[in-house]
C-alpha positions as YAML, in Angstrom:
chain: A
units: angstrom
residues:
- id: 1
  name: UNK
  ca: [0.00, 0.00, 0.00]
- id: 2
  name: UNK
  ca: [1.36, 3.12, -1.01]
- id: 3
  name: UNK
  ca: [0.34, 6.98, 1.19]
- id: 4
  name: UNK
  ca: [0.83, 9.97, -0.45]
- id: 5
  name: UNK
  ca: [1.19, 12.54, 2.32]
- id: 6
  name: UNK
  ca: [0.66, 16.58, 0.80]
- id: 7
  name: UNK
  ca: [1.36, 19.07, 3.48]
- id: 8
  name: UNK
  ca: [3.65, 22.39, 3.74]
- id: 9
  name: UNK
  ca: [4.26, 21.75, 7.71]
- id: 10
  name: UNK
  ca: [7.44, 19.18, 8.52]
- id: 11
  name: UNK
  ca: [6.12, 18.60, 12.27]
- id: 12
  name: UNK
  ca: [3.06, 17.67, 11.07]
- id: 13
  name: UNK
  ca: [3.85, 15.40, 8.78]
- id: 14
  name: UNK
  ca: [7.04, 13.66, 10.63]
- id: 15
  name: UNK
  ca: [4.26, 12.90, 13.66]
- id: 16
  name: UNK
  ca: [1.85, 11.78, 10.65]
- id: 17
  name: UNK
  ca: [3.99, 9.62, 9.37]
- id: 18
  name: UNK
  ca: [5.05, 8.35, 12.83]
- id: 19
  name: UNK
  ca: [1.45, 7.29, 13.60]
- id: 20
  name: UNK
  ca: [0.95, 5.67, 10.14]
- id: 21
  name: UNK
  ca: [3.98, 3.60, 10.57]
- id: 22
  name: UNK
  ca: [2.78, 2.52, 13.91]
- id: 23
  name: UNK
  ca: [-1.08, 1.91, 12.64]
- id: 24
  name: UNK
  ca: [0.09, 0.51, 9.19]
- id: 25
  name: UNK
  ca: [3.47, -0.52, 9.30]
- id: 26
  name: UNK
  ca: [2.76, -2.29, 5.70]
- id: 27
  name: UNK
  ca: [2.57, 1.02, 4.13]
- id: 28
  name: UNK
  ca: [5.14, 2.35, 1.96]
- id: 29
  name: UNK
  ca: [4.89, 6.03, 2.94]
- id: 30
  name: UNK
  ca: [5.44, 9.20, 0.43]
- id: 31
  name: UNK
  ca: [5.41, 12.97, 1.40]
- id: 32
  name: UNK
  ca: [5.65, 16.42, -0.71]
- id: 33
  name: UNK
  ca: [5.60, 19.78, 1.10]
- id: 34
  name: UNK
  ca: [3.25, 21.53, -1.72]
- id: 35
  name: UNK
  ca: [0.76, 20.74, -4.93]
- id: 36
  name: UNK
  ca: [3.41, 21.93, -7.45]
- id: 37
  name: UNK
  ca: [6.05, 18.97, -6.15]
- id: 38
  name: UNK
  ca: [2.88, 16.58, -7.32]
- id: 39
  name: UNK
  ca: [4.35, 16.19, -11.05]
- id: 40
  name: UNK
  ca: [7.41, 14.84, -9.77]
- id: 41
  name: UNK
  ca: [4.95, 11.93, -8.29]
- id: 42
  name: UNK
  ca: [2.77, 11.72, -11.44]
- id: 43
  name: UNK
  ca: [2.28, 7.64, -12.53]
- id: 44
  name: UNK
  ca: [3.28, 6.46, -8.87]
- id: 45
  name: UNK
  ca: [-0.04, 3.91, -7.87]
- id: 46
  name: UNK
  ca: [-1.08, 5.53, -4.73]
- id: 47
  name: UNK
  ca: [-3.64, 4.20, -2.79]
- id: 48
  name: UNK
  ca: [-4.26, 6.84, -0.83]
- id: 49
  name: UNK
  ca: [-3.29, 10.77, -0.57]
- id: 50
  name: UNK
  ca: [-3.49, 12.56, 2.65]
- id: 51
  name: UNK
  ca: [-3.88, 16.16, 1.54]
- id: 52
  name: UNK
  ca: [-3.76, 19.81, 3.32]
- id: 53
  name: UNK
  ca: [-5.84, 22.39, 2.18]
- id: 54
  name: UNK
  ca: [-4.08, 25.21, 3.82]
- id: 55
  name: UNK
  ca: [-0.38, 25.49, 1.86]
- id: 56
  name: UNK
  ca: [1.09, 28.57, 0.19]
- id: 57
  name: UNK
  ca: [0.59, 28.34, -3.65]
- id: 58
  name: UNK
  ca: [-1.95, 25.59, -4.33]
- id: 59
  name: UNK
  ca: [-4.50, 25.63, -1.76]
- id: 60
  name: UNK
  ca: [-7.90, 25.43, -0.72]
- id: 61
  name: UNK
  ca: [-10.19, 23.52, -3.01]
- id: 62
  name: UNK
  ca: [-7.22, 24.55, -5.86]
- id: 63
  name: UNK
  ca: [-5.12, 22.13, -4.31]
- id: 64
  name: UNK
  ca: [-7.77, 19.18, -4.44]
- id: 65
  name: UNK
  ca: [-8.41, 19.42, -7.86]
- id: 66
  name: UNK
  ca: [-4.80, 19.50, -9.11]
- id: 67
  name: UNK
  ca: [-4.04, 16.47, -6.52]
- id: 68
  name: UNK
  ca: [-7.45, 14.70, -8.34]
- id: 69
  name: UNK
  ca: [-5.99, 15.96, -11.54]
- id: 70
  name: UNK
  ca: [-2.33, 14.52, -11.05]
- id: 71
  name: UNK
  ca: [-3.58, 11.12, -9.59]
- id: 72
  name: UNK
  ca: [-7.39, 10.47, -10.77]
- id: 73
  name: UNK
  ca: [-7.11, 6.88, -9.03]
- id: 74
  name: UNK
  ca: [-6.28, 7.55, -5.79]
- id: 75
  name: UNK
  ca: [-8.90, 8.37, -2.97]
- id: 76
  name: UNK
  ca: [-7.68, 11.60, -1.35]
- id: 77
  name: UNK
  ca: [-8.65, 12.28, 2.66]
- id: 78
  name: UNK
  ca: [-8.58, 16.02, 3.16]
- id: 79
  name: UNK
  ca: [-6.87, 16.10, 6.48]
- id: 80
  name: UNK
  ca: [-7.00, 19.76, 7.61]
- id: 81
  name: UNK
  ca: [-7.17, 22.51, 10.26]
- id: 82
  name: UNK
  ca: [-10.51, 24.43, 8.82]
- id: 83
  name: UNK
  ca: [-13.25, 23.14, 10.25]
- id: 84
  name: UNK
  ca: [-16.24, 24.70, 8.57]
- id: 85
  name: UNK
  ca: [-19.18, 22.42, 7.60]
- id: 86
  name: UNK
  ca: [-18.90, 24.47, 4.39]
- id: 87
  name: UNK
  ca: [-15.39, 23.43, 3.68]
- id: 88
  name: UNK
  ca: [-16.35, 19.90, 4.16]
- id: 89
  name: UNK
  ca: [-19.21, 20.26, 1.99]
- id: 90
  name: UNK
  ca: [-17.01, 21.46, -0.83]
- id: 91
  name: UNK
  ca: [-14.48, 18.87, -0.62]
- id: 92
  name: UNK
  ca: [-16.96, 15.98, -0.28]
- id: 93
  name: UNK
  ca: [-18.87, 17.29, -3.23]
- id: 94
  name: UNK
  ca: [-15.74, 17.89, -5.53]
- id: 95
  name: UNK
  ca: [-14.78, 14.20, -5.15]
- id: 96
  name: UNK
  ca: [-12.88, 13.75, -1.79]
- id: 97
  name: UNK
  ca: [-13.34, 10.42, -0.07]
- id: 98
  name: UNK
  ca: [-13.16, 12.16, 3.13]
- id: 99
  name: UNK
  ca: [-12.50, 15.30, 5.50]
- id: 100
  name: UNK
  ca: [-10.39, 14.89, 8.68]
- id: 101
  name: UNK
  ca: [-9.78, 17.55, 10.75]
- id: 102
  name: UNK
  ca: [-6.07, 17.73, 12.22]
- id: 103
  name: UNK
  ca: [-6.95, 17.68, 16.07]
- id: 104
  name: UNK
  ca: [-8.39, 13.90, 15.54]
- id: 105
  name: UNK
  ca: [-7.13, 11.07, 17.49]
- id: 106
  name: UNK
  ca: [-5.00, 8.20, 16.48]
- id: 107
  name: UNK
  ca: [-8.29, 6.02, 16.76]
- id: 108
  name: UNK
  ca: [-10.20, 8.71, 14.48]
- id: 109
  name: UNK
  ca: [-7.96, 8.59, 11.73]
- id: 110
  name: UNK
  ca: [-7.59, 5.30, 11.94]
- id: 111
  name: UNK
  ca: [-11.15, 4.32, 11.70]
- id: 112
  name: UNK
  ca: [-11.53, 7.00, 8.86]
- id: 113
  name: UNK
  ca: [-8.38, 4.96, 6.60]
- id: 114
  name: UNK
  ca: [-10.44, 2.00, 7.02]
- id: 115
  name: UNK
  ca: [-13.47, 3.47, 5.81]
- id: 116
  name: UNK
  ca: [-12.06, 5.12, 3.15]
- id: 117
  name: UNK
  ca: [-9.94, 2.30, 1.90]
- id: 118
  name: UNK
  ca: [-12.42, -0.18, 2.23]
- id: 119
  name: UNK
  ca: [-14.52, 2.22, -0.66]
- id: 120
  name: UNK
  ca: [-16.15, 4.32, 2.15]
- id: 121
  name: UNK
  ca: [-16.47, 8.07, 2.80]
- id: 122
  name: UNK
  ca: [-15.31, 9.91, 5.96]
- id: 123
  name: UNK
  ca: [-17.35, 12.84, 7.23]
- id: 124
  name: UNK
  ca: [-16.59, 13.66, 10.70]
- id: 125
  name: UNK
  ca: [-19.73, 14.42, 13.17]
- id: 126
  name: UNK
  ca: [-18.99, 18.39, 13.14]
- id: 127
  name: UNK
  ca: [-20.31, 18.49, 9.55]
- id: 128
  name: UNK
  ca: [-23.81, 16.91, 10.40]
- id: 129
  name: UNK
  ca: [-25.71, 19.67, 10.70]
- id: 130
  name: UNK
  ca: [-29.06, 19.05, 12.59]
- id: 131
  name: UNK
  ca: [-32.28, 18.50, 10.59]
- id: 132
  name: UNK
  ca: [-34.69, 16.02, 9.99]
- id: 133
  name: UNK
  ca: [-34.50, 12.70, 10.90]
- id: 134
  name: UNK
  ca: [-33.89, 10.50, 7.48]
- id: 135
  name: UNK
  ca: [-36.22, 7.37, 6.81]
- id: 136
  name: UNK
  ca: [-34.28, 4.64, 5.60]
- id: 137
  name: UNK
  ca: [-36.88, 2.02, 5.69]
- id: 138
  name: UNK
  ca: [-38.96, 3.41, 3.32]
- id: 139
  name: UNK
  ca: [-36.76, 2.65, 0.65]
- id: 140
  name: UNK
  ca: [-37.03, -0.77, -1.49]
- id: 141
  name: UNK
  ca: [-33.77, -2.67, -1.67]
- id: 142
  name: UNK
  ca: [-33.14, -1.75, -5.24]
- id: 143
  name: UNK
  ca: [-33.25, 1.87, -3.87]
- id: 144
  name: UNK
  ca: [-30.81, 0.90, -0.87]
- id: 145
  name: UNK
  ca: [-28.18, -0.90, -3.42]
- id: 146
  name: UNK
  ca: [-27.90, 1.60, -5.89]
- id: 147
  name: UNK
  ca: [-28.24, 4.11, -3.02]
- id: 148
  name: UNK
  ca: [-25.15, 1.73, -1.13]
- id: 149
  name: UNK
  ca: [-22.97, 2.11, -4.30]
- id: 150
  name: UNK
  ca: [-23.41, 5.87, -5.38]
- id: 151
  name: UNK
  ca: [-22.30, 7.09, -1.62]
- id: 152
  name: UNK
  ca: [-19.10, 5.18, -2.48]
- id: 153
  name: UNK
  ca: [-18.71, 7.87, -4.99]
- id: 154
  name: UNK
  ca: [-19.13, 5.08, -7.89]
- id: 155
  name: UNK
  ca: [-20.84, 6.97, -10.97]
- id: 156
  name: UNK
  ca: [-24.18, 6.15, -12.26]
- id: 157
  name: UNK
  ca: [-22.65, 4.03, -15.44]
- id: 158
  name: UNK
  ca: [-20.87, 1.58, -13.37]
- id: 159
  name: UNK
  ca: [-23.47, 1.37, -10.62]
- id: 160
  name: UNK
  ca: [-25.42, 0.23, -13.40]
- id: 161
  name: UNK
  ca: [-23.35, -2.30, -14.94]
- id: 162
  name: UNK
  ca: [-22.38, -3.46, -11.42]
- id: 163
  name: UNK
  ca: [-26.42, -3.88, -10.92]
- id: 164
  name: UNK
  ca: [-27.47, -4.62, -14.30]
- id: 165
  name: UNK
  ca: [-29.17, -1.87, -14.79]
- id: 166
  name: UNK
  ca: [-29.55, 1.34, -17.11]
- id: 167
  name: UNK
  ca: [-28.02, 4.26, -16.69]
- id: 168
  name: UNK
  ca: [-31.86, 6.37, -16.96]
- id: 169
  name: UNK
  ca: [-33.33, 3.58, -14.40]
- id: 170
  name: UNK
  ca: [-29.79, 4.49, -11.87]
- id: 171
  name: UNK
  ca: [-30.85, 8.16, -12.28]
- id: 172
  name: UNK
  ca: [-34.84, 7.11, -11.30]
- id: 173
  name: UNK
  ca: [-33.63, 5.17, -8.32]
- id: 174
  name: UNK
  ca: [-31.68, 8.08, -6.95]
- id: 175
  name: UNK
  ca: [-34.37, 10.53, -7.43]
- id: 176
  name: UNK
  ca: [-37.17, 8.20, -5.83]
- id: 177
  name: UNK
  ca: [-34.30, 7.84, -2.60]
- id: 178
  name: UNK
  ca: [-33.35, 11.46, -2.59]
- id: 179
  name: UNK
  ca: [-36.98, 12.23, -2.78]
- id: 180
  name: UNK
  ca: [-38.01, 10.22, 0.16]
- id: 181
  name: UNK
  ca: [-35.09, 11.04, 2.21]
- id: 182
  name: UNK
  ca: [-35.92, 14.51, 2.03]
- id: 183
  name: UNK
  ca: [-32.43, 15.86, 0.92]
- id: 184
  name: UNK
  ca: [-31.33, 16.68, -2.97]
- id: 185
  name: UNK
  ca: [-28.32, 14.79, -3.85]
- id: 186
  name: UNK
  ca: [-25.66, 12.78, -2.96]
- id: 187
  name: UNK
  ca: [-23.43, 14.65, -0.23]
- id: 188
  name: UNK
  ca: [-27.23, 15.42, 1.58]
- id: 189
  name: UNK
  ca: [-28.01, 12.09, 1.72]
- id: 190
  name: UNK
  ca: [-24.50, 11.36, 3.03]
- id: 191
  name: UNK
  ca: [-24.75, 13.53, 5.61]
- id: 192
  name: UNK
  ca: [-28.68, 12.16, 6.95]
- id: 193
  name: UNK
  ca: [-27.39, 9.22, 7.15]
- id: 194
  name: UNK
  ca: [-24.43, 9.89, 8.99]
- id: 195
  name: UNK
  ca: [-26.56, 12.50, 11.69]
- id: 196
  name: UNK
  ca: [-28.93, 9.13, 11.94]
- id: 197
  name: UNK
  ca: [-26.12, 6.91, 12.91]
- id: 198
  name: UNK
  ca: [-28.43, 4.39, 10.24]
- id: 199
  name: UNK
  ca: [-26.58, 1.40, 8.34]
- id: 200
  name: UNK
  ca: [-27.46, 1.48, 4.18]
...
């Protein structure tokens, strides 16, 4: 397993990579101090990037498109000191497969690598904003799979080949979920689900 690890602060990211040795020693462990030293990196199979959103040059949601941009394949964790349920929202809905903040615990991150690895999304509990409780068991099983596969950011084409499906009846499926969940896309229903603790 290769971890790509994208931030401008050397503490931070010698006691980042400290904890990652210790909570996956199997790792094969990568860092750059900025987006521009990405090219150098370009065609390495990362599994995973760890990227800041605060760094001079790139940065901000800048810096997660050029790291998307540079290695399309890789899920990239936005691991960061800003906080805002708006800058969560923006990262989760340009593609991210996660936010964590900076001041989590060893157990936090670790619990958010597995999830993410395993074809998950991370959203910590600071960006579930109150609201309505969502209604899971009012949706029909075909509603819960291709619901299942889309919040693991897999697009509507593939969710339909992987259910045998079309890409127009994928699209219905959503709607009818979104619709009875009460929220309008993908990162909404992500975070009602999350707020209700609920399994999909």
């Amino acid at each position: 397993m290769r971890i790509l690890l994208v931030d401008d602060h050397a503490l931070f990211r010698r006691g980042l990579r400290m904890m990652l040795a210790e909570l996956m020693p199997e790792a094969q462990l990568h860092e750059v101090e900025s987006c521009e030293a990405l090219p150098q990196l370009e065609g390495v199979p990362f599994d995973m990037v760890l990227l800041d959103l605060n760094m001079p040059g790139a940065g901000g949601l800048q810096a997660l498109e050029l790291t998307k941009a540079h290695f399309p394949a890789s899920k990239v964790l936005v691991v960061s000191g800003e906080e805002q349920p708006s800058v969560i929202r923006g990262v989760l809905e340009m593609g991210a497969a996660g936010f964590l903040p900076k001041t989590a615990s060893p157990e936090i991150m670790m619990g958010a690598l597995r999830i993410v690895l395993s074809g998950g999304v991370y959203v910590p509990a600071q960006a579930i904003a109150s609201g309505s409780e969502v209604v899971l068991d009012r949706l029909t099983e075909r509603q819960r799979a291709v619901l299942r596969l889309a919040l693991k950011g897999m697009p509507n084409k593939l969710i339909g080949r992987e259910l045998g499906l079309s890409e127009g009846t994928v699209k219905s499926h959503l709607s009818a979920a979104f619709r009875t969940m009460d929220v309008r896309n993908r990162t909404e229903a992500l975070y009602a689900i999350a707020k209700s603790g609920a399994r999909i």
